[in-house]
C-alpha positions in Angstrom: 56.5 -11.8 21.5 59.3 -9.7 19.8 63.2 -11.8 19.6 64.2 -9.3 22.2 61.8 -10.2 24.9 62.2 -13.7 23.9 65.6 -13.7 24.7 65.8 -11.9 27.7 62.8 -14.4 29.2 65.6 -17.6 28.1 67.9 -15.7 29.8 65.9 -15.0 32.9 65.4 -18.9 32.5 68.5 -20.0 32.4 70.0 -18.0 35.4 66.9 -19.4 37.8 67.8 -23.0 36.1 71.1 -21.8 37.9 69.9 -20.4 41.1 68.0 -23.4 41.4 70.6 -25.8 41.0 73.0 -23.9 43.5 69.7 -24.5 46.1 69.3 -27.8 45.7 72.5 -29.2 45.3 72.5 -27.8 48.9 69.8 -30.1 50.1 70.9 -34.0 50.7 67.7 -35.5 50.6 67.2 -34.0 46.9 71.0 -34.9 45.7 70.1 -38.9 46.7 67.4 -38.6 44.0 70.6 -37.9 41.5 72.6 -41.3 41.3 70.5 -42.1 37.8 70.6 -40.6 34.1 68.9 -37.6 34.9 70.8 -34.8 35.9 70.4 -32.2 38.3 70.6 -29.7 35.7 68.0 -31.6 33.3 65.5 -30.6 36.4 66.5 -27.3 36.9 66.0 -26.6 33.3 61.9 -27.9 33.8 61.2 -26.4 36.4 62.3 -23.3 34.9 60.6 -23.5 32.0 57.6 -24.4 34.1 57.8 -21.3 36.1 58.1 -19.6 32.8 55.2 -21.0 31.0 52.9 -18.1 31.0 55.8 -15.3 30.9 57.9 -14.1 33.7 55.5 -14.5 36.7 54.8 -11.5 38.7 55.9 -13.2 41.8 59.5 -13.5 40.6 62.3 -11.1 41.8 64.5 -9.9 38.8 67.6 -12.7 39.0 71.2 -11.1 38.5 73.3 -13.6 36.1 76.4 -12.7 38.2 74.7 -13.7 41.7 76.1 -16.8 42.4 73.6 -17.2 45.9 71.1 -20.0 46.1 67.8 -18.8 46.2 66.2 -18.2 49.4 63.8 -21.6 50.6 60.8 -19.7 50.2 61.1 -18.8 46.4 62.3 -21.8 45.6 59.5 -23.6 47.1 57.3 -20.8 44.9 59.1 -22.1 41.5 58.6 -26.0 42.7 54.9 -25.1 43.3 54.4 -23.8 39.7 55.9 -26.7 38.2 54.5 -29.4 40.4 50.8 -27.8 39.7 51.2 -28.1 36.0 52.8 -31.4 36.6 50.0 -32.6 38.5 47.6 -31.5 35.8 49.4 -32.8 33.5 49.4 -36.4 34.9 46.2 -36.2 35.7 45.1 -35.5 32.1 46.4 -38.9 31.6 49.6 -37.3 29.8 52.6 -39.5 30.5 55.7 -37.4 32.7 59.4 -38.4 31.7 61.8 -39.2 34.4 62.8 -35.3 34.8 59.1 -34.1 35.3 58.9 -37.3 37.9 61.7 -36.4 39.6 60.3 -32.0 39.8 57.2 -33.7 41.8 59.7 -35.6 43.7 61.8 -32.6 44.9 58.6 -30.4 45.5 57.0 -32.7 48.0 60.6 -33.4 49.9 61.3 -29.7 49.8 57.8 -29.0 51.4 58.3 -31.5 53.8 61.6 -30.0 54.4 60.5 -27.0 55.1 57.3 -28.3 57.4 59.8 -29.8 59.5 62.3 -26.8 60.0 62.6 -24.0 62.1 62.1 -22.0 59.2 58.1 -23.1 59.0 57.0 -20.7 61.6 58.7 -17.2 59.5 57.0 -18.6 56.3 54.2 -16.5 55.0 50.9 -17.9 54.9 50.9 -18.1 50.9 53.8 -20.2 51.5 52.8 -22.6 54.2 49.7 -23.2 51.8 52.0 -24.0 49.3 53.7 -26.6 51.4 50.6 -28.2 52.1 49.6 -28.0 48.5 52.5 -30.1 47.6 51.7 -32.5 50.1 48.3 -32.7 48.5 49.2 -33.0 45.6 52.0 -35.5 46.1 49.1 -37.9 47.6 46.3 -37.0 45.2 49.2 -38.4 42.2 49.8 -41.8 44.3 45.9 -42.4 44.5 46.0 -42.0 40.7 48.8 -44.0 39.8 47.9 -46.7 42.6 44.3 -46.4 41.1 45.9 -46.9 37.5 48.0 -49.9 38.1 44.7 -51.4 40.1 42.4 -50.7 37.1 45.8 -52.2 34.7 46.0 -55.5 36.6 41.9 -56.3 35.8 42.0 -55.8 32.7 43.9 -59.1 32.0 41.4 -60.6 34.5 
């Protein structure tokens, strides 16, 4: 990747880290999930460079750094469905999530439930309404696991 196209991708990073945060801020139930060290920004930045991972993603409207709109529900719920998948592969591989890659699963299951309970649900494409159900999946496929974990934990000192 040539230094040009590396920065521009930071800088197409950094101003959905932005657009991001302007979204969520928006939404209560995500801003209770705020009140430890992490900060909202922290979580903007991952899921970002989660949506990044494999280069700009095709899906992914070209972001002016002098819009200062939130992004619209369904996009955003595009970007916490590329992060949470990786996440959830992640975990799954037995690889241990800090508190900021906790809390992107966190927001992506809320935001999806959200959405699922809004008006909004029935204009949502059918990509999208699979993705909400996706991050339902996947938020009870990870508490199997971890439930699962801490079972299989607690006999060992048995």
């Amino acid at each position: 990747m040539t230094l040009t196209r590396s920065i521009g991708q930071q800088w197409s990073k950094s101003i959905l880290a932005h657009r991001l945060a302007l979204t969520l801020k928006e939404c209560e139930a995500v801003q209770q999930l705020f009140g430890g060290a992490t900060q909202l920004t922290t979580v903007t930045n991952t899921i970002a460079a989660l949506t990044f991972i494999e280069g700009t993603p095709i899906w992914l409207p070209p972001l002016e750094s002098t819009d200062e709109t939130p992004l619209s529900a369904p996009l955003t719920l595009h970007c916490l469905f590329a992060a949470s998948h990786l996440l959830f592969v992640k975990e799954i591989e037995q690889n241990p999530l800090n508190q900021s890659e906790h809390l992107v699963l966190t927001i992506g299951f809320q935001w999806s439930q959200m959405l699922m309970k809004s008006e909004l649900f029935e204009s949502l494409t059918a990509d999208s309404k699979q993705q909400c159900q996706l991050l339902q999946t996947i938020n009870s496929q990870l508490e199997k696991v971890r439930l699962d974990k801490r079972k299989s934990s607690r006999n060992m000192g048995s």
